[in-house]
N, C-alpha and C positions, 0 to 999 in steps of 0.2 A: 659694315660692322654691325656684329648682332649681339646682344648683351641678354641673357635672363636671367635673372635669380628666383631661387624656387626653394623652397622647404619652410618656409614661415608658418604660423598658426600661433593655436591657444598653448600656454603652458602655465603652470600655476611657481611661484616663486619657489628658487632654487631650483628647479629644472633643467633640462636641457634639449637645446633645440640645435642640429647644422643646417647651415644654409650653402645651398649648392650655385655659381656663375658661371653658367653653360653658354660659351663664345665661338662666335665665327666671322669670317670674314678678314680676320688679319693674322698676323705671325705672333700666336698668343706666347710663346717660348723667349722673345722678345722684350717681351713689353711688362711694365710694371704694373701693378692691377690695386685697386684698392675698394675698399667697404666702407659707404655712409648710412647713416640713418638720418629718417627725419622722425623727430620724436616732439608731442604734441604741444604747443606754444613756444618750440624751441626754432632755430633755425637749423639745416643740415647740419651735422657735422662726421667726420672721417670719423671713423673707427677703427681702422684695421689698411695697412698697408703691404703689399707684400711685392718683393722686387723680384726681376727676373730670375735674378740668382735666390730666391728664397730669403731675401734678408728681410724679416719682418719688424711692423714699431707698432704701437697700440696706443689709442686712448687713455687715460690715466683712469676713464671712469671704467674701464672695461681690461685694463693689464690684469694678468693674473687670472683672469676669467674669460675671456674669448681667446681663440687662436686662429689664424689665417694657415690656410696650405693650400700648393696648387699639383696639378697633374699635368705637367705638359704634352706628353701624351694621349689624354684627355679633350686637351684647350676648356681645362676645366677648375675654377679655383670655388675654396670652401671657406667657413669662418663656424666651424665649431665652440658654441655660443654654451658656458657652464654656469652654474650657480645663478641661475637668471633673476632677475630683479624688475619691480614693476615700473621703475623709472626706464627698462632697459626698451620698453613699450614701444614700437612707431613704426615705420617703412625703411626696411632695410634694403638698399641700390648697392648693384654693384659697378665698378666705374672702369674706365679706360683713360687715366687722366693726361697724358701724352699727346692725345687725340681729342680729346673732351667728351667722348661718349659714355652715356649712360645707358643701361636697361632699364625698364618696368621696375619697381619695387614689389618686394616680397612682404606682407605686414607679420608681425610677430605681434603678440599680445602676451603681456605674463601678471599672471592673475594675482593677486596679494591673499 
């Protein structure tokens, strides 16, 4: 199982940034995928969950401004990140939680 997440960087508040989880190795069409951050003196936490069927849920600190979608086609899921905020700052991982695997994290930074 291979996990990456890629498109992170600088952006300055209320921006916007997508983050792309490019996967292999299992039946991504399957399986439920989700998005955490670790954000700095915090512990992890999910941000974004998306089900095989596309049923997604959100964080409270991030509803209304991020959005999860996937391409099964692809084996590829995204989390199109709006109105960004500097609190929204850390290493953003994408997961396989079914299986327990993680990728690398992507850093995002959003500048005040």
């Amino acid at each position: 199982v291979q996990l990456q997440a890629s498109g992170g960087g600088l952006v300055q508040a209320g921006g916007s940034l997508r983050l792309t989880c490019t996967t292999s190795g299992f039946n991504f069409r399957y399986n439920d995928m989700e998005w955490h951050r670790q954000t700095p003196g915090k512990q992890r936490e999910l941000v974004a969950s998306i089900s095989s069927g596309g049923y997604t849920m959100y964080a409270d600190s991030v509803k209304g401004r991020f959005t999860a979608s996937r391409e099964n086609a692809k084996r590829t899921m995204y989390l199109q990140m709006n109105s960004l905020k500097p609190e929204d700052t850390g290493v953003y991982y994408c997961a396989l939680p079914q299986r327990g695997y993680w990728g690398p994290g992507t850093l995002v930074t959003v500048s005040s």
